[in-house]
C-alpha positions as CSV (number, residue, x, y, z in Angstrom):
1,X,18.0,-4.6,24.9
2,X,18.5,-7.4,27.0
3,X,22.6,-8.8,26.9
4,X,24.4,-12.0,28.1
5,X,25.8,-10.2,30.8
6,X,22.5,-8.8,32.0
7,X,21.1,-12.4,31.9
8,X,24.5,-13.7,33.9
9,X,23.6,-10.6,36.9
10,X,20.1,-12.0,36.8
11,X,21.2,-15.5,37.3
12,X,23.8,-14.1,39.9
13,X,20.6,-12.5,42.1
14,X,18.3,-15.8,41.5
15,X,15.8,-13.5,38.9
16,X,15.1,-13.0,35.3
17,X,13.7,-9.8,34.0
18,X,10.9,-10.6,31.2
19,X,11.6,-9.6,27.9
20,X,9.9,-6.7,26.4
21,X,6.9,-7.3,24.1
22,X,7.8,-5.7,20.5
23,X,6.6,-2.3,19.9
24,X,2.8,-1.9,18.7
25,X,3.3,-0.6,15.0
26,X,1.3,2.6,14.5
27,X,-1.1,2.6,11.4
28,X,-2.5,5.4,9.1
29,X,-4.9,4.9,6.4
30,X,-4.8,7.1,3.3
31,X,-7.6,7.8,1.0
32,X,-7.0,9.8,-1.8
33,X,-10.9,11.4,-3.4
34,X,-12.0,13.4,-5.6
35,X,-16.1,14.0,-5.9
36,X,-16.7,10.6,-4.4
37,X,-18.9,11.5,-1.3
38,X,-21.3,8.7,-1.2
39,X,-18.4,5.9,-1.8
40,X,-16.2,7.5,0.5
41,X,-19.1,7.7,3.6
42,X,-19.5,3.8,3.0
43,X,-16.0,3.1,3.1
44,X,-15.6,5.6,6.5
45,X,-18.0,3.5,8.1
46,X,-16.6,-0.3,7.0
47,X,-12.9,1.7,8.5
48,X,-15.5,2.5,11.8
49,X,-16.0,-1.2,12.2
50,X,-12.6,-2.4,12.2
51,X,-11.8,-4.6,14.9
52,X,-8.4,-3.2,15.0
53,X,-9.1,0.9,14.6
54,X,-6.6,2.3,12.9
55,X,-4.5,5.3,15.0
56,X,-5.8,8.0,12.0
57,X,-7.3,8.1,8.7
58,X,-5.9,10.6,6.2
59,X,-8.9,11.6,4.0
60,X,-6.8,13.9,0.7
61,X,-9.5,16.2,-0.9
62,X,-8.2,16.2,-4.6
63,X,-10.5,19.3,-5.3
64,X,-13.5,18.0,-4.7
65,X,-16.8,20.3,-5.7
66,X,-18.8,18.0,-3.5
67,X,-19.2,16.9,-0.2
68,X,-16.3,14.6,0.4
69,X,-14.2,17.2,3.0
70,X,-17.4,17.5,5.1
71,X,-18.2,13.6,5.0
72,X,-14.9,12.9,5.8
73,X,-14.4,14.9,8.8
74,X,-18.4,14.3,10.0
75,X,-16.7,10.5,10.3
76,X,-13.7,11.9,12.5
77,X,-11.0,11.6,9.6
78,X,-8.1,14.2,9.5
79,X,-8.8,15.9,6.1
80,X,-5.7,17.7,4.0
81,X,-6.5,18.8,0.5
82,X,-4.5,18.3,-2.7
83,X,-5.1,21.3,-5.3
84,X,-2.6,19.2,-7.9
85,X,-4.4,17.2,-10.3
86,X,-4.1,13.3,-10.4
87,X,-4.1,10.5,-8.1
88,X,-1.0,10.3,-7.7
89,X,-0.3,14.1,-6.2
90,X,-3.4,13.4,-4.1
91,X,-2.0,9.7,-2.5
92,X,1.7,11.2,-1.9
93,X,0.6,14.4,0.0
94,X,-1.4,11.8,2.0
95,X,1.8,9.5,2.4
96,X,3.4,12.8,3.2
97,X,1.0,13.6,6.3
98,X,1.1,10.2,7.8
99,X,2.3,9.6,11.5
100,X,1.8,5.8,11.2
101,X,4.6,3.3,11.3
102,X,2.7,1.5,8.7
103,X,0.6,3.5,5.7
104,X,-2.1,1.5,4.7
105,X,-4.2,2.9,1.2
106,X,-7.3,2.0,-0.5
107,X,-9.8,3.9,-2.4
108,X,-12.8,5.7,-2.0
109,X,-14.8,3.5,-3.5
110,X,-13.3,0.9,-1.5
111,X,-15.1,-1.8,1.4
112,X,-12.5,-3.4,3.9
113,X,-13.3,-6.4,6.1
114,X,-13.8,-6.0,9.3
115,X,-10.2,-7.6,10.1
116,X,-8.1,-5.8,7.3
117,X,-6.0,-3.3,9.8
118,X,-5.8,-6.1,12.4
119,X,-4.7,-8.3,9.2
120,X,-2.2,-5.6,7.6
121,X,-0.9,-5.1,11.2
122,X,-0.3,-8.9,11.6
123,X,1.4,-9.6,8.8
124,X,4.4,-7.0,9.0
125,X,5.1,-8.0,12.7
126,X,5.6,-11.3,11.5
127,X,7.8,-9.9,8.3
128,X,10.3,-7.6,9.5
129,X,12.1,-7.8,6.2
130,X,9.4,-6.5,4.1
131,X,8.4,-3.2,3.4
132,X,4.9,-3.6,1.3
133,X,2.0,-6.1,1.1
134,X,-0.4,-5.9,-1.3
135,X,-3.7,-7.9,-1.2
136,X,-6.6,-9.4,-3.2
137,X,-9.8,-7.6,-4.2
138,X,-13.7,-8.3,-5.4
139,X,-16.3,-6.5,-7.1
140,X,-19.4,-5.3,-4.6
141,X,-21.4,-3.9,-7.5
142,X,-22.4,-4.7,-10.9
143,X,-23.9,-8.1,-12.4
144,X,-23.3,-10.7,-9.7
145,X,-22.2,-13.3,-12.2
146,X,-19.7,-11.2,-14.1
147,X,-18.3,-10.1,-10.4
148,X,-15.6,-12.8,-9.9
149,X,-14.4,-13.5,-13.8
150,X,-13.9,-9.7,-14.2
151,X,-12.1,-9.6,-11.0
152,X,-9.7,-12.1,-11.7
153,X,-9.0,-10.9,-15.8
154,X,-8.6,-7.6,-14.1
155,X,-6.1,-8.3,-11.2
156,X,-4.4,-11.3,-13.2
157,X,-3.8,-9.0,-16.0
158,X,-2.5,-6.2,-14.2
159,X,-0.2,-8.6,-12.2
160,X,0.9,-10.3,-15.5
161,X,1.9,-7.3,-17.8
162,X,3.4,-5.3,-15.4
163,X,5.5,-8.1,-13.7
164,X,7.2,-8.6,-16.6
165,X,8.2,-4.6,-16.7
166,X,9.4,-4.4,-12.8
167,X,10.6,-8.1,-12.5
168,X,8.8,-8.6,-9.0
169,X,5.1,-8.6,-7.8
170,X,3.5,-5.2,-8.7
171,X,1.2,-3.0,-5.7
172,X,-2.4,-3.1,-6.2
173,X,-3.6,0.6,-4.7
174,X,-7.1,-0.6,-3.6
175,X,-5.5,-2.8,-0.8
176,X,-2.0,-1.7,0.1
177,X,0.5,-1.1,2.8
178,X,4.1,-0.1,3.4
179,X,6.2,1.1,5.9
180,X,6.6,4.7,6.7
181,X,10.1,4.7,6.3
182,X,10.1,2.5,2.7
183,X,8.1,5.5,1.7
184,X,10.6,8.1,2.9
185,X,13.0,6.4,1.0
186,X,11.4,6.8,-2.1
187,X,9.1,10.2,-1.9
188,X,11.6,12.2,-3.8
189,X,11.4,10.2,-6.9
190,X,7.8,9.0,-7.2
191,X,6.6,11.1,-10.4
192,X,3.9,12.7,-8.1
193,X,3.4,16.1,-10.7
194,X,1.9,13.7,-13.7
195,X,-1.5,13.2,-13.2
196,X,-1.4,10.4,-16.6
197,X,1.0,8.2,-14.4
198,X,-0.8,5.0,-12.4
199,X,1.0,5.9,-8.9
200,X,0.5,2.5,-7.4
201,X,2.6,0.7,-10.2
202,X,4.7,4.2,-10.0
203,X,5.2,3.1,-6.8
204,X,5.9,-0.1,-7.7
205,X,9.3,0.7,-9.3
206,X,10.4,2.6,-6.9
207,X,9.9,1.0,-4.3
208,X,10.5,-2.5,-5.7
209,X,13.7,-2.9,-6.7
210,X,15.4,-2.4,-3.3
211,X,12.5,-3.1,-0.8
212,X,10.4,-6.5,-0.4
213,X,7.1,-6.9,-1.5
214,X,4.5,-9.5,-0.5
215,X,1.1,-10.4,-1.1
216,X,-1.1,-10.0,1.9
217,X,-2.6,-13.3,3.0
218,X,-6.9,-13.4,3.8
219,X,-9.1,-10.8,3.2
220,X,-9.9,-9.7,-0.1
221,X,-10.6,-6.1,-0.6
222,X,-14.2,-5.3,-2.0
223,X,-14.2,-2.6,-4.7
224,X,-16.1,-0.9,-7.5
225,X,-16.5,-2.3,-10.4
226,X,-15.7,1.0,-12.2
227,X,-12.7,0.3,-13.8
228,X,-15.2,-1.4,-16.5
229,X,-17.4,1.7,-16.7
230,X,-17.9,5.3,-18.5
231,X,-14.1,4.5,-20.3
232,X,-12.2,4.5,-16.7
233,X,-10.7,0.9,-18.7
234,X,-9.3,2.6,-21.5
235,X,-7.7,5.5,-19.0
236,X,-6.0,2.7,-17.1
237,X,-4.4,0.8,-19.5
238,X,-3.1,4.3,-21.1
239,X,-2.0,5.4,-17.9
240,X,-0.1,2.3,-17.3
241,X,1.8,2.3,-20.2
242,X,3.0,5.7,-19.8
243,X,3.4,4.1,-16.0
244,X,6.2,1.8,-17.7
245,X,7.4,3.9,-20.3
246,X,8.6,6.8,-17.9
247,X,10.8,4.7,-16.4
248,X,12.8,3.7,-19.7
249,X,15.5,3.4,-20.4
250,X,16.7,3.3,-16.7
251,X,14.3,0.6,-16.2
252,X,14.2,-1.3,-19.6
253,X,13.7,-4.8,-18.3
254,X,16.8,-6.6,-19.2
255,X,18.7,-3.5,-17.3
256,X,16.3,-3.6,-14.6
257,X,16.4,-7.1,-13.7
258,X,20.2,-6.9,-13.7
259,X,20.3,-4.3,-11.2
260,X,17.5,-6.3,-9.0
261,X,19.3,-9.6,-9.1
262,X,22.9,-8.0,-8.3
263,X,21.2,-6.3,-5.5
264,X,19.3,-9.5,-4.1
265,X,23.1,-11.5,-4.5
266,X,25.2,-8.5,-2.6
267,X,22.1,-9.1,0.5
268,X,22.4,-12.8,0.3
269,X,26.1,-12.7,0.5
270,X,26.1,-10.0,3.3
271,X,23.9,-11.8,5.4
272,X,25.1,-14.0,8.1
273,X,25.2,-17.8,7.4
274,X,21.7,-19.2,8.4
275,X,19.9,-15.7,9.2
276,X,16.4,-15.2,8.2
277,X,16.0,-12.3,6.4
């Protein structure tokens, strides 16, 4: 780091040493699957395309009886496998193997921009005070007409209900990122081991009530419209009321948001007069 005194000795010599461009944050994308081989060689190849490449993709074979492990490592992704049941094993063992400063998650069924690492990237250096961003999505498949209403009940809903359980913006696990470190903080009391737990809004209250979260500005994530299909809806909705009801009475709103606003007053007040946080 460059001090006053080191400024003063370059002054003193008739020279001033450049400052240092801020480290280049390290990425890893995670992608939990499970039997998704086709969706998952489409995704692989919009990741290909990135104009930013990410510096590894963590492919987590959730027991797969397909050919997801050989698809993912055919497109140069570092494969781990998962024999614990539910997404949410599958998505923390990959959290658990990344080397990236920032973990970045979607799905299998999942189609990113072209920009979305160079975006994800962009957005924490210009944030240092916020440990996860979580961005928009669309439907690629399905009737074109239902695509965009369906997408925004969908997301809106989501955002609605469980807002009012964790008191702050909830983490969408189609188009997500967080620090490395936020997730250190937090691994050991993610419930990883129950598969009937939604481990993005899981996430959510872990991470959430100490940590910053943001929604990612631009691109909107293109997705499956699955959720709608072969009763993956009614499996959601179930799952994310157990999500919520896990976390009671410890995080029964009214205590919850207590805990969250005390928190938020003890940063304001220990921050330095006119710092940006």
């Amino acid at each position: 780091m460059i001090t006053a005194e080191d400024l003063d000795d370059d002054r003193h010599h008739g020279r001033r040493e450049p400052m240092h461009p801020p480290r280049t944050l390290t990425t890893s994308i995670v992608i939990p699957v499970k039997d998704d081989a086709d969706l998952l060689a489409l995704c692989l190849a919009a990741l290909a395309g990135q104009t930013t490449p990410a510096d590894e993709i963590v492919v987590v074979d959730n027991a797969s009886t397909d050919a997801s492990a050989v698809v993912a490592r055919a497109a140069g992704a570092r494969v781990i496998t998962c024999a614990d049941p539910g997404i949410g094993a599958a998505a923390a063992a990959g959290y658990d193997a990344a080397h990236g400063d920032l973990i970045l998650r979607l799905d299998a069924d999942c189609l990113p921009g072209a920009g979305w690492v160079d975006e994800v990237s962009r957005a924490f250096a210009a944030a240092h005070d916020v440990a996860a961003f979580t961005g928009r999505a669309h439907f690629t498949d399905g009737p074109s007409a239902l695509r965009a209403p369906l997408a925004a009940l969908y997301l809106g809903a989501y955002a609605a209900v469980t807002g009012l359980a964790l008191g702050h913006r909830p983490l969408f696990g189609s188009n997500l990122a967080f620090r490395r470190d936020a997730w250190l903080a937090v691994r050991d009391e993610v419930h990883r081991q129950d598969p009937e737990v939604h481990d993005d809004l899981d996430l959510a209250f872990h991470l959430g009530e100490r940590h910053r979260i943001r929604a990612l500005p631009g691109l909107s994530m293109g997705m499956s419209m699955r959720p709608f299909t072969g009763g993956h809806f009614g499996r959601r909705v179930h799952r994310g009321m157990r999500s919520v009801l896990v976390h009671w009475p410890h995080d029964f709103p009214p205590l919850r948001w207590g805990r969250m606003l005390a928190h938020r007053t003890r940063r304001r007040t220990s921050s330095p007069r006119g710092s940006r946080r």
